[in-house]
N, C-alpha and C positions, 0 to 999 in steps of 0.2 A: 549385411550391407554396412562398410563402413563410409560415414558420410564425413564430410573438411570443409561445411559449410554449412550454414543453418539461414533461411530470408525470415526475414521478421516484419513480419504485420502490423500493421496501427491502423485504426478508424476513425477515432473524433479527428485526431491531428488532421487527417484530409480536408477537415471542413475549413483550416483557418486560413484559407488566402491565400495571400502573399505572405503573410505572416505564418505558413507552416515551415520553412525552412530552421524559423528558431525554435519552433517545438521538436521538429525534428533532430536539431544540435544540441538539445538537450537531453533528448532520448537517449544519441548516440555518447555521450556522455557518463549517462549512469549507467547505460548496458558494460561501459568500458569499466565503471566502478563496481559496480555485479561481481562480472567478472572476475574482478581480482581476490577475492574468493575461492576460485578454481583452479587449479595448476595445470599451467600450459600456457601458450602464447596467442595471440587472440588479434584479430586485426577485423577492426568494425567501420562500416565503409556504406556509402548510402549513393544510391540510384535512384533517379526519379521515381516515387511512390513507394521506392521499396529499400528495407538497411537490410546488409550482409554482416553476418558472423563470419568470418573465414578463420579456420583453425589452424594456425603456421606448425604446430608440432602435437607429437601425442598429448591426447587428451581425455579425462572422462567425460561421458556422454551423458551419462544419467547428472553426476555435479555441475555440469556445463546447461543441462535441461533445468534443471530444478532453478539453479540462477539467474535464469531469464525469466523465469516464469513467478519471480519475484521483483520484475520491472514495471511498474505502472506504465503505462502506455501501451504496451503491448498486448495486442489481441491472436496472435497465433504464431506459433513457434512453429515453421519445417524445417525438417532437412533436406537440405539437396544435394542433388549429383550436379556437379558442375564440370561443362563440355565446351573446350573452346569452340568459336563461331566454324562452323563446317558444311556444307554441302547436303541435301537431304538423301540421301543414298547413305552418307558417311554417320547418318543420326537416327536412321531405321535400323541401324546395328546397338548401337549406344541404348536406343529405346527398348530392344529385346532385353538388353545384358539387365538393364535398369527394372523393368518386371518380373524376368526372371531371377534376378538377388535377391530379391523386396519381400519374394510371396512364396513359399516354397509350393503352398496350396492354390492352385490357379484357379479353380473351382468359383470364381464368384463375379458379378455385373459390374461394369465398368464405363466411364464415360472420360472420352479427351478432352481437353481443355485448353488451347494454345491462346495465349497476351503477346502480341507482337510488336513491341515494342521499337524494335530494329524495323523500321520502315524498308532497308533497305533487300531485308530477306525477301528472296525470289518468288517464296510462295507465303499468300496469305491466311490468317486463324483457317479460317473454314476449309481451304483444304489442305490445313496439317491436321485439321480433325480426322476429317474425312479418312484422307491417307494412313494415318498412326492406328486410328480405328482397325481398318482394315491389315494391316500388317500383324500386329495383335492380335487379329482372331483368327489367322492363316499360322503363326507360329505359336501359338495354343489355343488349337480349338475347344477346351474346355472352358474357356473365358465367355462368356456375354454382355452383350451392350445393354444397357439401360439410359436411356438421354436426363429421365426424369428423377427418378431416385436411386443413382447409380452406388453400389457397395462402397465401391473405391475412384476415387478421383484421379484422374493422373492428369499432371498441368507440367504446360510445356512453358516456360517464359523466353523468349526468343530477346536477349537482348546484348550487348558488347561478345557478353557468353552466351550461352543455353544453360536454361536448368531446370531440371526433370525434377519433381517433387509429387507425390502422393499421402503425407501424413502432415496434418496439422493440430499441432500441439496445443491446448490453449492456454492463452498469459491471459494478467490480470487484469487487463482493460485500464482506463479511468485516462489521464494527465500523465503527462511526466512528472513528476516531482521537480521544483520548484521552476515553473513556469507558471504561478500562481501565488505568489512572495511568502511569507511565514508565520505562522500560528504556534501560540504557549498553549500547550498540553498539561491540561491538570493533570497528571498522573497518579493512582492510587495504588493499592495490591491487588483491587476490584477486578474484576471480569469486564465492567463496561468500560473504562477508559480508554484502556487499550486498543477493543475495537472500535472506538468515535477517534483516536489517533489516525489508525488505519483508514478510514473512509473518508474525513478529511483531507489526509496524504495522499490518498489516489486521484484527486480533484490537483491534484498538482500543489499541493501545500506542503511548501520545507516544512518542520517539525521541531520545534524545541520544548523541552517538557520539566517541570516542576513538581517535583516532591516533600508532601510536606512530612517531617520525620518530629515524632515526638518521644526520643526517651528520657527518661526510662521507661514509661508509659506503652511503647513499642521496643520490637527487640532488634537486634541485628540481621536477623535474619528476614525481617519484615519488610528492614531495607534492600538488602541482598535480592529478595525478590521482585520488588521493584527496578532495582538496576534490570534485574534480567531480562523484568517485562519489557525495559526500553529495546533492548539489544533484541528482542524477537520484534521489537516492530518494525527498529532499524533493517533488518532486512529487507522492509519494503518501502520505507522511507528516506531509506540512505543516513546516514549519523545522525543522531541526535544527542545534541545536547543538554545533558539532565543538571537541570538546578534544584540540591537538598537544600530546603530550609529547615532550620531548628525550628521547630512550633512550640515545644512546649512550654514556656514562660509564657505566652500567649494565651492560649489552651486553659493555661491552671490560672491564671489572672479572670477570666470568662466565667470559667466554673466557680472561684469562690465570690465573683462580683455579681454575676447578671444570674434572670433567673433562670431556674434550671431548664423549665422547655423550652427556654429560646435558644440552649447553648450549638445545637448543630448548626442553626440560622446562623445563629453570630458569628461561629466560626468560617463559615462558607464566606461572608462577607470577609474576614479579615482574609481568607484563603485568596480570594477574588483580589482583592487592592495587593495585595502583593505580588499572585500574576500580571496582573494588568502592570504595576512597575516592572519588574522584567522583562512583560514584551516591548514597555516603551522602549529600556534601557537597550534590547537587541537587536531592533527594528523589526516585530513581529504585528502584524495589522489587525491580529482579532487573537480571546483565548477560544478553547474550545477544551470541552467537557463531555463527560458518561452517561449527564442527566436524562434519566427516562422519565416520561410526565407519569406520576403519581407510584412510584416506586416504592418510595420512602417518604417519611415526610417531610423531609427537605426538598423534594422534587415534587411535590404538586404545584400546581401550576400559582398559588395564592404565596409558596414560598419562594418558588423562581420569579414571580415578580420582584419581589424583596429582596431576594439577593441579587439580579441584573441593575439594582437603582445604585451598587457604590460602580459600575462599571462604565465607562464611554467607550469604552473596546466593544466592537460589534465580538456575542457569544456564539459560535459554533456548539451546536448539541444535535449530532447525527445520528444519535438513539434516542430520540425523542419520539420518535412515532412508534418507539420498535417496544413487543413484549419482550421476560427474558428469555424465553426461551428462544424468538431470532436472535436474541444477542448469545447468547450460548452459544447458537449454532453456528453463527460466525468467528467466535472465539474458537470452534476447535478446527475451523478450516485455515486458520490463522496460526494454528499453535499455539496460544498463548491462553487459552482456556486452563491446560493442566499447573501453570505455574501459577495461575491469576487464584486455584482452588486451596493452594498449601497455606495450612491454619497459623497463619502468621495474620498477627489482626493488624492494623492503621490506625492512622491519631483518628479519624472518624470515626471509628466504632468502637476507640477508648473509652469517650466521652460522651454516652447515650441516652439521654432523657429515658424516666421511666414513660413518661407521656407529651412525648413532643408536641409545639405547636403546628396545628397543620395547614392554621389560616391565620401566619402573622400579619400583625399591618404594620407598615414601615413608621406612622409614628411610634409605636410601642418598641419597635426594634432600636430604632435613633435614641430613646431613652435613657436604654439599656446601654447604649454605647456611651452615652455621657455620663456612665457611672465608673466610664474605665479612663474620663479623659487624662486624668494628670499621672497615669502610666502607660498608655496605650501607643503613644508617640516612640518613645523611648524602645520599647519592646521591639516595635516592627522594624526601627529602626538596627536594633542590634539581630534580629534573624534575616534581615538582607545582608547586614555587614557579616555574618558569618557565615553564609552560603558555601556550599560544596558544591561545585563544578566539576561534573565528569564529561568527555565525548566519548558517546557508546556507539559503537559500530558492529 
């Protein structure tokens, strides 16, 4: 069966009122940005309740599936046969040719399904049930009805056109992407960032993300993986903008000044004030992080107090309830599990306490930082002024 249309599902969207036509517009939006991805011509196009993929020339199906099915909002991908509006005599022909392409094996229980959208069609759901049903079972009697837990669904959507669909594909669920304005992405080489990106971004949150790079300390390749991590997020995110910072004058000003267990705390604070300046600088309303409670010793709950007190950015940390191994397991549904693992280490795990502190208290941290004041300015000052700015797509 080859199919020159695909109807596209969403759920929460239903719920938002009046105000669904713009979540809608922005669906149809990034489906079009999807898309361009894929080679071929593509015209996306929305119906009460429902958007149309229509495929204006050849195209792959499986690179055109996969695309969609990296669109937040969407909750189920068909394809359809699309029938212009015709007579029901002229659609009991159309509906054999449609079962009999689809299945070569007829052999299994089945239920009809008509949405009659077109008020103005002659006959209503219930008896094109009825009717399709029984045509059906007269031109392969090897087929059976099932009303309750049928094999295969066949749905009739009655509306400007007809169209016949039996397979639903499933997308990612969540928001469209930015229908919920924009968040700074701490980004590491880690395994969790990448996924608290991801799960924020499905909530409908644009993306921009921050890298902090410390060489020599780190290599090239440490960064190179990082870039990559963005671009495997950006598939579900739509581009993201990754801000390098130079860390390490920072980093090695910490280390030979404060004391040693505090240095991952302290550095997360400086990591934190120079997110939070970049999301101000790009109109970004909250950061968001990989932090899982009690991880590391930077993420127990005694050091993420300590570190959320330099921020007034509300923090996003959507792995915070999660063990690693959910985080794992969403890392390799994501893809970005295998690139998050290559032994390229980060400024965070440069610079590791033999025995970190696990219960700072923010005066002792404040201390510590006024033993860097009469460089500290200076520093953060010249690793914002020397920022690397990529858009990864």
């Amino acid at each position: 069966m080859e199919y020159k249309s695909f109807l596209i599902k969403y759920a929460e969207i239903g719920t938002k009122g009046k105000n669904r036509y713009v979540f809608e517009d922005i669906l149809c939006k990034n489906i079009r940005s999807a898309l361009k991805r894929v080679d071929g011509k593509f015209l996306v196009r929305k119906e009460y309740g429902r958007i149309f993929v229509d495929c204006m020339e050849d195209y792959d199906y499986d690179e055109t599936v996969e695309a969609l099915q990296h669109v937040f909002g969407i909750v189920g991908i068909c394809p359809v046969v699309v029938i212009p509006n015709q007579p029901w005599e002229t659609l009991e022909k159309e509906l054999i040719t449609f079962v009999d392409d689809s299945y070569l094996d007829k052999n299994f229980t089945f239920k009809v399904n008509c949405r009659r959208i077109n008020k103005e069609y002659p006959m209503h759901s219930m008896e094109i049930n009825v009717e399709a049903g029984a045509i059906l079972l007269d031109a392969f009697p090897e087929l059976k009805v099932d009303v309750h837990q049928p094999e295969v669904m066949i749905h009739i959507e009655l509306r400007d056109n007809i169209y016949l669909y039996s397979v639903r594909l499933p997308g990612p669920g969540g928001l469209p992407v930015g229908t919920n304005g924009k968040g700074m992405l701490l980004l590491s080489g880690g395994i969790d960032s990448p996924v608290a990106g991801y799960l924020v971004s499905k909530r409908g949150v644009h993306l921009e993300a921050v890298y902090f790079d410390a060489p020599p300390h780190t290599s090239p390749q440490a960064k190179q993986k990082v870039i990559d991590l963005a671009k495997l997020v950006a598939r579900y995110s739509g581009a993201v903008t990754l801000h390098i910072i130079h860390f390490t004058e920072i980093q090695e000003a910490i280390y030979q000044t404060c004391p040693e267990d505090e240095i991952t705390i302290l550095m997360r604070r400086y990591m934190m004030r120079i997110a939070q300046y970049l999301a101000e600088k790009n109109d970004c309303q909250a950061l968001i992080t990989g932090e899982s409670i009690g991880q590391v010793a930077s993420q127990t709950i005694y050091s993420l107090q300590v570190t959320n007190a330099v921020c007034s950015y509300p923090v996003f940390r959507p792995c915070i309830g999660m063990d690693k191994q959910e985080i794992v397991s969403l890392a390799e549904k994501i893809k970005t599990y295998e690139t998050s693992i290559l032994p390229y280490e980060d400024c965070c795990t440069t610079f590791v306490a033999k025995h970190p502190v696990t219960k700072p208290k923010l005066a002792d941290i404040e201390a510590s930082e006024a033993l860097l004041a009469d460089k500290i300015d200076a520093l953060l000052r010249q690793a914002i002024e020397t920022e690397e700015v990529r858009k990864l797509w």
